[in-house]
C-alpha positions in Angstrom: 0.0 0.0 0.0 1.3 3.2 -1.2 1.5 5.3 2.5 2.4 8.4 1.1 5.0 11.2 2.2 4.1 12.2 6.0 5.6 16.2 5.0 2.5 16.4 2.3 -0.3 18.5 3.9 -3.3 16.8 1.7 -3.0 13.8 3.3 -4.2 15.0 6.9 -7.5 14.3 7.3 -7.5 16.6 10.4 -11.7 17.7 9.8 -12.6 14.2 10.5 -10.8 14.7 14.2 -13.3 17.2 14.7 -16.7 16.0 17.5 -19.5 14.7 15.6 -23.0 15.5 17.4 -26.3 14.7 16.7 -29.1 14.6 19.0 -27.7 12.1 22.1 -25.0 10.8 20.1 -21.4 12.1 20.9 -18.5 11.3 18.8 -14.9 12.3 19.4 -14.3 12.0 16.1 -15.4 11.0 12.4 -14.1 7.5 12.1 -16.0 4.7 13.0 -15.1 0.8 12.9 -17.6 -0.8 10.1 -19.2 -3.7 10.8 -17.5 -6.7 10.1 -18.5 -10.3 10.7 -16.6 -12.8 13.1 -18.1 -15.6 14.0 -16.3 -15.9 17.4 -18.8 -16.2 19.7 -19.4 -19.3 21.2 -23.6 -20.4 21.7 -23.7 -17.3 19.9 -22.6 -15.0 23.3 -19.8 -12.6 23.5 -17.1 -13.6 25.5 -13.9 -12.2 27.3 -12.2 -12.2 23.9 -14.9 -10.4 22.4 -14.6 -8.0 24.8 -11.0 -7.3 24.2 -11.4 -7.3 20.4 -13.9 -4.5 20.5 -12.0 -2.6 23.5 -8.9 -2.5 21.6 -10.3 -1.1 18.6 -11.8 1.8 20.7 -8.3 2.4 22.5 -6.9 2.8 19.1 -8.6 6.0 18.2 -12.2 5.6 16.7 -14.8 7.7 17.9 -17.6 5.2 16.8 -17.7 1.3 17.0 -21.0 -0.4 14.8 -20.6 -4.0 16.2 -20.6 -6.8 14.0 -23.9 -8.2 12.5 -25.6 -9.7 15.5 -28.9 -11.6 15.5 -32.4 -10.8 16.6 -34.4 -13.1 17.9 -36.1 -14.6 14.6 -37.4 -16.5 13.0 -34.8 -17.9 11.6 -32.3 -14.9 11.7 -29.4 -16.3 10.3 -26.8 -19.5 9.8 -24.0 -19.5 12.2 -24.4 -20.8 15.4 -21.3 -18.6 16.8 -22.4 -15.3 15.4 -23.5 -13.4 18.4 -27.0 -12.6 19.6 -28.8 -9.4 20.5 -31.4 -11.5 23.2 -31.7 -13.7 25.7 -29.6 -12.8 29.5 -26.9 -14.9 28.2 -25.8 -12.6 25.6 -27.3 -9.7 27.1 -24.0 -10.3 30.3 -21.7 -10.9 27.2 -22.6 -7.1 25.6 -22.8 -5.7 28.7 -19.4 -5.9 29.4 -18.3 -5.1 25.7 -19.8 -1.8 26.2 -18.3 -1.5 29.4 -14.9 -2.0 27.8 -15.6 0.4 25.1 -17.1 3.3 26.9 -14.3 3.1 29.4 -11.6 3.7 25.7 -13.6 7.0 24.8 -15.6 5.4 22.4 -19.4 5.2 21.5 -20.6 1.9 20.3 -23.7 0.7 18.8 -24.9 -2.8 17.4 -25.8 -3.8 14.3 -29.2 -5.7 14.4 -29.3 -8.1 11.8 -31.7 -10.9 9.8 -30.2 -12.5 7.2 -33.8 -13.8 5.5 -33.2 -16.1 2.4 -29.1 -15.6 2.6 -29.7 -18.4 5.8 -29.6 -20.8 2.9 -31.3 -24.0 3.0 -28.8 -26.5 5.6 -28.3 -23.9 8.1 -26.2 -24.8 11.3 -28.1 -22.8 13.6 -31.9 -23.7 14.5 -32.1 -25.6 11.5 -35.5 -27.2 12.4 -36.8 -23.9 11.2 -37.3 -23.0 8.0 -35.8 -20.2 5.6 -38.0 -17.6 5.7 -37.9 -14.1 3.4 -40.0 -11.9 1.4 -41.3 -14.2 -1.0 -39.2 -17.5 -0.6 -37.1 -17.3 -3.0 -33.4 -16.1 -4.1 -31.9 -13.5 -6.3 -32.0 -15.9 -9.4 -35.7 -17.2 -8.3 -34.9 -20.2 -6.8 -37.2 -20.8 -3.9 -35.6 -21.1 -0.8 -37.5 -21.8 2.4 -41.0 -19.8 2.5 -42.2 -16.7 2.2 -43.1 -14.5 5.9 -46.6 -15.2 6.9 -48.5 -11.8 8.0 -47.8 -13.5 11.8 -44.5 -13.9 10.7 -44.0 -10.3 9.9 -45.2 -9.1 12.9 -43.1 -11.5 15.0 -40.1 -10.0 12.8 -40.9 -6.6 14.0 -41.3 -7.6 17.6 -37.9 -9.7 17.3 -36.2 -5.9 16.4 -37.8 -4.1 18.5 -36.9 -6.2 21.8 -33.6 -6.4 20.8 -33.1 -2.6 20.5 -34.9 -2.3 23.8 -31.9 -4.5 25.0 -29.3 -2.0 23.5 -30.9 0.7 25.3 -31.0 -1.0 28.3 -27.3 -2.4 28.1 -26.3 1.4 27.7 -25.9 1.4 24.1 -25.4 4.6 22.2 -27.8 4.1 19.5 -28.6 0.9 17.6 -28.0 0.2 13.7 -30.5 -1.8 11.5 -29.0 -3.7 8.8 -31.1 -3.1 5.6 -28.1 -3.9 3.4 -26.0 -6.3 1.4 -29.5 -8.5 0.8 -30.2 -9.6 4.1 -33.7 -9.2 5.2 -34.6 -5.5 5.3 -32.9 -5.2 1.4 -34.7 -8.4 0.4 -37.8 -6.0 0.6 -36.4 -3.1 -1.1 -35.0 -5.4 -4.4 -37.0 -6.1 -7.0 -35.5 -9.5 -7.5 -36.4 -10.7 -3.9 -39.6 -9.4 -3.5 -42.5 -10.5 -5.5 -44.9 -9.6 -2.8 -48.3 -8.7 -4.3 -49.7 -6.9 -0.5 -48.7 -3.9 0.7 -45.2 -4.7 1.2 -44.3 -5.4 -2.8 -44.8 -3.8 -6.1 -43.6 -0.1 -6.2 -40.4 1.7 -4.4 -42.7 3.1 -1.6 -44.1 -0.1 -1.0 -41.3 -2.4 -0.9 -39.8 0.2 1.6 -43.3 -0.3 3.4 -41.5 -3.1 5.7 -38.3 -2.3 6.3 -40.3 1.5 7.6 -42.2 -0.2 10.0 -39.4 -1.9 11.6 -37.7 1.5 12.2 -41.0 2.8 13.2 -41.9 0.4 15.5 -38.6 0.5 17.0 -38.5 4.6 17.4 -42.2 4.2 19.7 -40.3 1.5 21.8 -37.1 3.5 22.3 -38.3 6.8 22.4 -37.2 10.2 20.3 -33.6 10.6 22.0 -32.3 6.7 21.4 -30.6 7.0 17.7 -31.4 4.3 14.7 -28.9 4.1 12.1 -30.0 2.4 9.1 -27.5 0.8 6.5 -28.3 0.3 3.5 -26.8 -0.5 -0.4 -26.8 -1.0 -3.4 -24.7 -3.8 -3.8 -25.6 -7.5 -2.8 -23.1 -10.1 -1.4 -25.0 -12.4 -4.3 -24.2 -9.6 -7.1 -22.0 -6.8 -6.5 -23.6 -5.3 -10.0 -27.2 -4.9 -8.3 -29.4 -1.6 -7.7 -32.3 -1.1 -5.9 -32.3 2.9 -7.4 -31.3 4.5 -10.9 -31.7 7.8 -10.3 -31.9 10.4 -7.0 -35.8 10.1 -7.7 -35.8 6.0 -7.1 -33.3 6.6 -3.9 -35.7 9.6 -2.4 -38.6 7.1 -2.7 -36.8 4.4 -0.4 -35.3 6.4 1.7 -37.9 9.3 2.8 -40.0 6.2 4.4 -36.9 5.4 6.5 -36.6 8.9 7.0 -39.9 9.7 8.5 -40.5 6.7 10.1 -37.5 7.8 12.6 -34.2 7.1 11.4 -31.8 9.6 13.0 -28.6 8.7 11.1 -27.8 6.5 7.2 -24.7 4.5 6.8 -24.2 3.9 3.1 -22.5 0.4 2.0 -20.1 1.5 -0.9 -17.2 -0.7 -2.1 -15.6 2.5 -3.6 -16.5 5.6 -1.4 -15.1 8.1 -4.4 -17.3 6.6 -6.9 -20.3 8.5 -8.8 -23.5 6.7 -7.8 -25.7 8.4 -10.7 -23.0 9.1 -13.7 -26.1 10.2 -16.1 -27.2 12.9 -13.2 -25.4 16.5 -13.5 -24.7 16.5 -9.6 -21.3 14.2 -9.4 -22.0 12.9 -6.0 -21.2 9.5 -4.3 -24.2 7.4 -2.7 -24.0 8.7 0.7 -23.7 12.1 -0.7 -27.2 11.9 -2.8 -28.1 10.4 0.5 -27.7 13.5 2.6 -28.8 15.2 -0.2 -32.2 13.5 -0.3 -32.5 13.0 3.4 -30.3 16.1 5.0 -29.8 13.3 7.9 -25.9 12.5 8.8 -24.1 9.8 6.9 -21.8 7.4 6.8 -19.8 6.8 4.2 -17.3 3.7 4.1 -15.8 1.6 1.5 -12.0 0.4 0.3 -10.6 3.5 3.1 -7.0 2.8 3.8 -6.7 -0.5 1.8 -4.9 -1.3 -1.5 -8.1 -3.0 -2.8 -11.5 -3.0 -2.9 -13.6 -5.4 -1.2 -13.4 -8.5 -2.4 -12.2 -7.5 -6.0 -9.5 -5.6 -8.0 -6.3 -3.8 -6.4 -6.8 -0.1 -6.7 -5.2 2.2 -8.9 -5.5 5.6 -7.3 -2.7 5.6 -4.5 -3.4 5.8 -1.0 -2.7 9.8 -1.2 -5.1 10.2 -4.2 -8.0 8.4 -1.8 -7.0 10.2 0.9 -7.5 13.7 -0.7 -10.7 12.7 -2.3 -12.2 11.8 1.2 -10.7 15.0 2.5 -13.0 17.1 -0.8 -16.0 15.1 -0.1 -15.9 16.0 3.8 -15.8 19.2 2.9 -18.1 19.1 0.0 -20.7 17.7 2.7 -21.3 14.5 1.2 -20.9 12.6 4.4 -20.4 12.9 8.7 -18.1 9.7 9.7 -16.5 7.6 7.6 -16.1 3.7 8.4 -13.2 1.7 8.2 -12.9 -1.6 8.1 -10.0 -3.8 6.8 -7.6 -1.5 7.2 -8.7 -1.7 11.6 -8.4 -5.2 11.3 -4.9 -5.0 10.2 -3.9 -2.2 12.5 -5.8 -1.5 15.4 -4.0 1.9 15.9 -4.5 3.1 12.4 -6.8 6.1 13.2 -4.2 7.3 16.1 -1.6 6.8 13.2 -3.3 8.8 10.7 -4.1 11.8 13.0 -0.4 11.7 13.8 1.4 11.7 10.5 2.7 8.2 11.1 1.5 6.6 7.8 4.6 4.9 7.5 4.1 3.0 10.5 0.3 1.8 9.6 0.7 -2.3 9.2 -1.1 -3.0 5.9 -4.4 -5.4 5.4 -2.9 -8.1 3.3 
């Protein structure tokens, strides 16, 4: 990874050191850890190593942690028996001492609710006695997969979000984040190619954002105004990296004002490039969480390939580390985001934030 010369001014980032507030989240700073799935948590409960992963990450410099996708209660949330869970007293003693750790580091810290949907697969490890269950039953490609929710099943969905972010606040949480991305759950909703719904939940935009806007909605009356919901979402899939659930700022604005009114305080935008243009064809040269704010005027989070050599889970990139770096710096400045997520590049160097504020590029151990 090209580090760059410490003596060249554009490659300080020092606005993103700047406090970040909004509403009864405090930042320290702009960076946050992104959410990034382990798998290390045995019976699916956080442990003493947990606890040390997540407090050394917040003693190296981030002002924000979004945990790693952990599961509501169901049905049939997601595959892994040692992914963590966000219920049950079990689990609940495990987080409680992860956000012990993290608070006592300086940093805020929110989980990441998550429901895989059809992604579970059909020989999952973890409560496989019950089936697959998603929009419509079936895959990206149309291949049905497990069934399709029930109207019960919908609203046992939205109570299974809604206690666990009841738990978050309870735990001492800073906030909570839903994950409508990637095409888990929530996004199976939003894309066309997953949802072939024929209630109120399927057809246009505004109704296949009808779902994942009642989740948020039903968790804003249980936590009250003052408790903050992030909402991830992308345009990507894990299943196709070429999918979009929007082609223009109009498309986006009818997703995302749902969210938006339902109660979402905060959008974290999923990008494997953060400097690409999201709408080439529009006149506005903005990236997704740019058009985001835009839409929404609600803070972002932008995230994707920062500090890394290569974007995820493709190409190496071409621009050098110093290019990205000054790009980030325009579009803070430009307004096009709030925080910025990092995630490989924390995995490879805890310290890396306290490294970039100090000039120490050099010294930043690269993700290989």
């Amino acid at each position: 990874m090209t580090q760059g010369s410490v003596e060249d001014p554009s490659l300080y980032l020092d606005d993103l050191f700047t406090e970040f507030r909004a509403g009864s989240l405090r930042l320290r700073n702009r960076f946050a850890m992104a959410p990034m799935t382990r798998g290390k948590s045995p019976g699916g409960v956080p442990n003493a190593e947990n606890v040390e992963y997540y407090r050394r990450h917040a003693a190296g410099g981030v002002g924000l942690i979004v945990t790693e996708g952990t599961y509501v209660r169901g049905p049939a949330a997601g595959p892994i028996a040692e992914v963590p869970r966000f219920y049950g007293e079990d689990s609940a003693a495990g987080w409680r001492a992860v956000v012990e750790a993290v608070h006592a580091e300086g940093a805020a810290i929110v989980p990441q609710l998550w429901h895989t949907g059809v992604e579970r697969g059909d020989d999952p490890a973890f409560e496989p006695e019950t089936p697959t269950v998603s929009p419509s039953g079936v895959d990206h490609t149309g291949r049905p997969v497990g069934r399709a929710l029930t109207t019960a099943q919908l609203d046992t969905v939205v109570e299974s979000y809604v206690e666990s972010a009841v738990l978050a606040k309870r735990l001492g949480f800073d906030g909570i984040e839903l994950h409508g991305a990637h095409g888990y759950l929530l996004d199976q909703f939003f894309w066309a190619a997953t949802n072939h719904r024929d209630d109120e939940y399927g057809g246009s935009l505004p109704r296949r954002a009808a779902f994942p806007a009642r989740v948020v909605a039903a968790v804003r009356a249980a936590v009250g105004p003052d408790f903050p919901i992030a909402y991830r979402f992308s345009q990507w899939k894990g299943a196709d990296y070429s999918a979009r659930i929007a082609e223009s700022p109009t498309e986006l604005e009818q997703l995302l004002t749902p969210l938006a009114e339902a109660g979402v305080d905060l959008f974290h935008t999923s990008l494997r490039r953060h400097w690409a243009d999201e709408f080439t064809a529009h006149a506005a040269d903005l990236s997704l969480a740019g058009w985001t704010k835009k839409i929404t005027g609600l803070p972002v989070i932008t995230v994707g390939s920062v500090g890394v050599d290569s974007v995820f889970r493709g190409d190496r990139i071409d621009e050098t580390q110093a290019d990205r770096f000054r790009v980030l710096r325009d579009q803070f400045g430009r307004g096009e985001f709030d925080i910025v997520a990092v995630g490989r590049a924390l995995l490879a160097d805890p310290d890396w934030v306290h490294k970039v504020r100090d000039g120490r590029l050099a010294e930043i151990t690269p993700f290989r």
